[in-house]
C-alpha positions in Angstrom: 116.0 113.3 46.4 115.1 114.4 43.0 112.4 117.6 42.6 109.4 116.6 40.2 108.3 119.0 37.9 104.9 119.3 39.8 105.5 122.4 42.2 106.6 120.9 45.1 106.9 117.7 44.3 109.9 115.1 45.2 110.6 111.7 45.0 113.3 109.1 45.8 113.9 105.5 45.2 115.1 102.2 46.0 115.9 99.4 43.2 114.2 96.0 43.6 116.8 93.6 42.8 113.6 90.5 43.4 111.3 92.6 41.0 113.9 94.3 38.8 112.0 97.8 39.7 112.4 100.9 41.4 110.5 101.5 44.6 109.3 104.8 45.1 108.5 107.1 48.2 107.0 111.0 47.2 107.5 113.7 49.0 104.6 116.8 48.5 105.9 119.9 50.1 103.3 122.6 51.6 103.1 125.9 54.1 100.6 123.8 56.1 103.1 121.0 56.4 104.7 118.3 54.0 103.1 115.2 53.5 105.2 111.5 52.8 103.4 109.2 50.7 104.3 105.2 50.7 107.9 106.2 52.1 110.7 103.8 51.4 113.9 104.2 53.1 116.3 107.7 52.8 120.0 107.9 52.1 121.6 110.3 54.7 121.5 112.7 52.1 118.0 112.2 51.2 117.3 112.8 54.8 119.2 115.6 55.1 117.5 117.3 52.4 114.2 116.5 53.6 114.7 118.1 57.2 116.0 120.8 55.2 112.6 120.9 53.1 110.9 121.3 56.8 110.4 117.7 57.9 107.2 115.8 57.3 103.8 117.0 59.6 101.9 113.4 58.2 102.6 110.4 56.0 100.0 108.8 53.8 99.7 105.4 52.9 98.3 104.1 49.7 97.4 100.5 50.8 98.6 98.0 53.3 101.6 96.3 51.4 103.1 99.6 51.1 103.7 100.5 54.9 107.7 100.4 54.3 109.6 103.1 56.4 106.1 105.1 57.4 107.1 103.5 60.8 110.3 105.1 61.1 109.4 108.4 59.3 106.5 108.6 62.0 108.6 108.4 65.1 112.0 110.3 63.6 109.2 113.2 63.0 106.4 113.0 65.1 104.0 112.7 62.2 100.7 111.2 62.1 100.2 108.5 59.8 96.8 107.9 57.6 95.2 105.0 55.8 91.8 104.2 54.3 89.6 103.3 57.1 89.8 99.1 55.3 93.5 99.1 55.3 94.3 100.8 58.6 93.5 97.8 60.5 95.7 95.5 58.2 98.6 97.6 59.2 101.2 97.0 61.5 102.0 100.3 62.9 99.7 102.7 64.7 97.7 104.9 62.6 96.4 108.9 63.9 93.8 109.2 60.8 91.6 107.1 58.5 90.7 108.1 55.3 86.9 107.6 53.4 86.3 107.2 50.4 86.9 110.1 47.9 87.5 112.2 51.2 89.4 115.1 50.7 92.4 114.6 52.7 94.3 117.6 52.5 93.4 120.8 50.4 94.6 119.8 46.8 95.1 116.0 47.4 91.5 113.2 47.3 91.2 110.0 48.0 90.2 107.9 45.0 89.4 104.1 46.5 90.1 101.1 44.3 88.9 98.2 46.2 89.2 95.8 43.8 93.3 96.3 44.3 95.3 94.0 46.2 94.1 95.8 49.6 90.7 96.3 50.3 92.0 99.9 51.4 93.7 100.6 48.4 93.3 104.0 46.9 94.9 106.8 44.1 95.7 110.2 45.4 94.1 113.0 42.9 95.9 115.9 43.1 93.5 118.6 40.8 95.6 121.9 40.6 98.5 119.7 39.0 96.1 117.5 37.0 98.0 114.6 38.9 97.3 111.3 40.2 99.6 109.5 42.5 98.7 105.3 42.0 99.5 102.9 45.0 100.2 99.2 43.9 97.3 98.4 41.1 99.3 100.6 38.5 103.0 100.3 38.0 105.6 102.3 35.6 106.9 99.7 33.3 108.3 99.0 31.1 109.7 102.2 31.4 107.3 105.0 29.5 104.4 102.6 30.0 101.9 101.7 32.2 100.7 97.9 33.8 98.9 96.3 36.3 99.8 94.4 39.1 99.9 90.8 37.6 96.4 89.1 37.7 97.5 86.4 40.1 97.5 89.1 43.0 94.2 90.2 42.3 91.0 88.7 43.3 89.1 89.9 40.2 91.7 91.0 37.7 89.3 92.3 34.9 86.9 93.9 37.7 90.2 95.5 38.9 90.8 96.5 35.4 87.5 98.4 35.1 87.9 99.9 38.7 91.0 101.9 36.7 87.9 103.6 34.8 88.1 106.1 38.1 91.4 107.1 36.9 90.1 107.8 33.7 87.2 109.9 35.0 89.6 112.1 36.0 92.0 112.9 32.7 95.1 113.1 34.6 97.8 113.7 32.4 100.2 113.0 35.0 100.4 109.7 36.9 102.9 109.2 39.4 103.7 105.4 40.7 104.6 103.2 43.6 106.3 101.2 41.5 108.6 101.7 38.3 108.4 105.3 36.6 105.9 108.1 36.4 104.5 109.5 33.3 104.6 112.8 32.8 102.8 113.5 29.7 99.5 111.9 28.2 98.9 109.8 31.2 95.4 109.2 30.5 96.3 107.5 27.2 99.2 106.0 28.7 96.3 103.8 31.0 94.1 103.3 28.1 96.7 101.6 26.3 97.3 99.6 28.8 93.6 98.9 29.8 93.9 97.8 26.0 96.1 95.0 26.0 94.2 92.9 28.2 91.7 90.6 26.6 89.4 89.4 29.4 88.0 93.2 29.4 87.2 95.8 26.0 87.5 98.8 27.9 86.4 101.0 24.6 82.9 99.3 25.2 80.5 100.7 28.3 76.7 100.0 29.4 74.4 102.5 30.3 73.9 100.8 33.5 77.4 101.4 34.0 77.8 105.3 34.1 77.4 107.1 36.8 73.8 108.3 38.3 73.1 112.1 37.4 72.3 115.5 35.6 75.4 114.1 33.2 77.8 111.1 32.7 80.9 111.3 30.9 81.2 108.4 28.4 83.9 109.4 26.2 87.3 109.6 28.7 86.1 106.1 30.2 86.1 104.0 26.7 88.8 105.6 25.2 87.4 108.4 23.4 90.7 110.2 21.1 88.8 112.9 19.1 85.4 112.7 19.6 83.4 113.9 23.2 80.7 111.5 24.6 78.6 113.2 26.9 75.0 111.6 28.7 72.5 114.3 29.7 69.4 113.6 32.2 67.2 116.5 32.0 64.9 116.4 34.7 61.6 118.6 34.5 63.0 122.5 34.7 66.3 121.6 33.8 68.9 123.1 30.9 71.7 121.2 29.4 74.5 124.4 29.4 73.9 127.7 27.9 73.0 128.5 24.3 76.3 128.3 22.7 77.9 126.9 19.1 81.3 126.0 18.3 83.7 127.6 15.2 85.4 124.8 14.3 83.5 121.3 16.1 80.2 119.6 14.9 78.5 118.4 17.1 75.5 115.3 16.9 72.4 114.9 19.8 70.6 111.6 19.7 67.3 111.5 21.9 67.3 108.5 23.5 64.2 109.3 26.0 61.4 111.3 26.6 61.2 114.8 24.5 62.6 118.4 25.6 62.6 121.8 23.6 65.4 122.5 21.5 66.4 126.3 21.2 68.5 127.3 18.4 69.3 130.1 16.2 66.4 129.8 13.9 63.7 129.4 16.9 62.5 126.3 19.4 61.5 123.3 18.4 60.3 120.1 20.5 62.3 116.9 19.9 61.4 113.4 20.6 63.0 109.7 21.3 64.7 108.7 18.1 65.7 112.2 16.4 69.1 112.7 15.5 70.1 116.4 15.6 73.3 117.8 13.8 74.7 121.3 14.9 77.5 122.1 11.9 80.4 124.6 13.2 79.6 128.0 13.1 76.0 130.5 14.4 73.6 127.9 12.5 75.1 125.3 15.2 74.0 127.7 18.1 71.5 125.2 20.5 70.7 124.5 24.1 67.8 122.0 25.4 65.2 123.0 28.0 62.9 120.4 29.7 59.6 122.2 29.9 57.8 119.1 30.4 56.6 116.8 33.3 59.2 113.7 32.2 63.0 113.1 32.3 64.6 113.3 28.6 67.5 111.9 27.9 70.1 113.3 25.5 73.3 111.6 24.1 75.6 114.7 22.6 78.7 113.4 20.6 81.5 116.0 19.6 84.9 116.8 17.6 87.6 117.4 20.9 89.0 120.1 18.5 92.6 121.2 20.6 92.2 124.6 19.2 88.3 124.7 20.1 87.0 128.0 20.4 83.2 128.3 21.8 80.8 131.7 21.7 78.2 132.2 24.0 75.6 134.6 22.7 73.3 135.3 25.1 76.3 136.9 27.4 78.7 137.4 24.7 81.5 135.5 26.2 83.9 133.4 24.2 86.0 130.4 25.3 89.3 129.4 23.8 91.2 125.6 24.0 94.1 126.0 25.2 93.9 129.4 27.0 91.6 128.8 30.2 88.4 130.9 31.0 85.8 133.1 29.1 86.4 136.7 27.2 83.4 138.9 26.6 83.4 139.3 23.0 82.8 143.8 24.0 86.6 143.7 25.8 87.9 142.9 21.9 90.6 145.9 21.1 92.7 146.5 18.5 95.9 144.6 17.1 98.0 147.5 18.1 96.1 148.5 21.6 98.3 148.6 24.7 101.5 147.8 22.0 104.5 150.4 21.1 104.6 151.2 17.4 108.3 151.5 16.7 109.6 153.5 13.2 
């Protein structure tokens, strides 16, 4: 059983000798009790070393095709087993707990359904404290240090099944564990988008209005591909704010108004802005702005942005400052000295 570099993580493997692929079963290890997800069969060894790891309190399964050893695993353990609520029926084997969708099923692990998979149960497992998503069958590791889908001819609607990956997307993993073939470890995200990019019944860097999700904000850029630029949709209902007055030091930033009107504070005083006015904010104070809806109607904002990955943002009306890569805020008034707290050695 090899140990992941996720924090209590494992995995083991079989090799496919019809597919020419490794089959893989995870293993996530926890006080409240460890959790086997699409198990395949154990070495002695393996099994050793899991019993040693504290045995398995419930096993997951990602969709119907991979049931595998769960069986086995259930009744050497006394686990329960869970499935989507669509797939548990389609299983063989008994199952304790169904799973909705996006249903937290565990502290630190969500559902993410994918029903235009193979399995109308399908889902992804998000893991947020790792930035990690665990794929069923839709996504496989290969070639090795790459990403596919499962070939169109298992799919009902390949290039709907193609766009269902956009959920993935949404959330920026940069790992992405698999079923099937090898994980990625490092720039999942872009790891999907390229492959997203190959096929040519989709163009997954294009995306409809209609398409985004319903809300105070939609994220555009993650979901077509964005690299170096942010894409963000803001729905300013009556009362509403957009985030607090703030300007970057080293990103511009561009607001279109695509509906209604809303007021515009900045560093040089409010102003109203309408439907069609395009709104620069250049790095630095004379960038500082924040939109309030004072009106009766919902506006509409599109807000594109340099992803600068040293981005450092000021907030002046609380005097906090945020730093990419180090997370959380400072207040600017905690600032001390080069030399404060060090030892000055002759």
């Amino acid at each position: 059983m090899k140990q992941l570099t996720l924090d209590g993580f494992y995995t083991w493997s079989i090799f496919s000798e019809m597919r020419q692929i490794d089959f893989n079963g995870h293993l996530w290890t926890r006080p409240q009790g460890n959790i086997l997800i699409d198990p395949v069969p154990m070495s002695d060894a393996d099994l050793k070393r899991l019993k040693q790891l504290g045995g398995v309190s419930l096993i997951v399964i990602t969709n119907r095709d991979h049931e595998r050893e769960a069986d086995a695993f259930r009744k050497r353990f006394g686990a329960a087993v869970a499935a989507h609520e669509a797939d548990a029926p389609l299983l063989s084997m008994q199952v304790e707990r169904t799973i909705a969708d996006g249903e937290e099923i565990e502290s630190g692990m969500r559902a993410v359904r994918l029903e235009e998979g193979k399995s109308p149960g399908e889902i992804a497992l998000y893991f947020p404290e790792h930035n990690a998503v665990l794929a069923g069958d839709l996504i496989a590791g290969e070639p090795m240090g790459r990403l596919s889908m499962l070939p169109d001819e298992k799919l009902a609607n390949p290039a709907k099944a193609a766009l269902e990956l956009r959920k993935i997307l949404r959330l920026q993993p940069d790992v992405i564990l698999v079923g099937d073939g090898h994980s990625i470890f490092h720039d999942a995200s872009r790891r999907l988008v390229e492959c997203l990019q190959s096929r040519s019944d989709i163009y997954i860097n294009r995306i409809n209005m209609d398409e985004l999700e319903e809300g105070f904000t939609a994220e555009i850029g993650h979901l077509i591909g964005a690299q170096n630029l942010g894409y963000m949709l803001w729905r300013l209902e009556p009362g509403q704010f957009n985030c607090p007055f703030h300007f970057h030091h080293f990103d511009e930033e561009a607001a279109i108004v695509m509906e209604g009107e809303c007021l515009m504070r900045t560093d040089r005083g409010e102003f109203m802005i309408r439907k069609g006015d395009f709104i620069a904010f250049p790095p630095g104070r004379s960038g500082a702005h924040q939109f309030i809806n004072k009106g009766s109607e919902r506006c509409v904002l599109f807000l594109l942005g340099e992803e600068h990955p040293h981005m450092v943002c000021e907030y002046p009306d609380s005097e906090k400052i945020v730093a990419r890569p180090i997370h959380g805020a400072f207040r600017k008034k905690d600032a001390v000295g080069y030399w404060d707290g060090e030892e000055r050695r002759q």
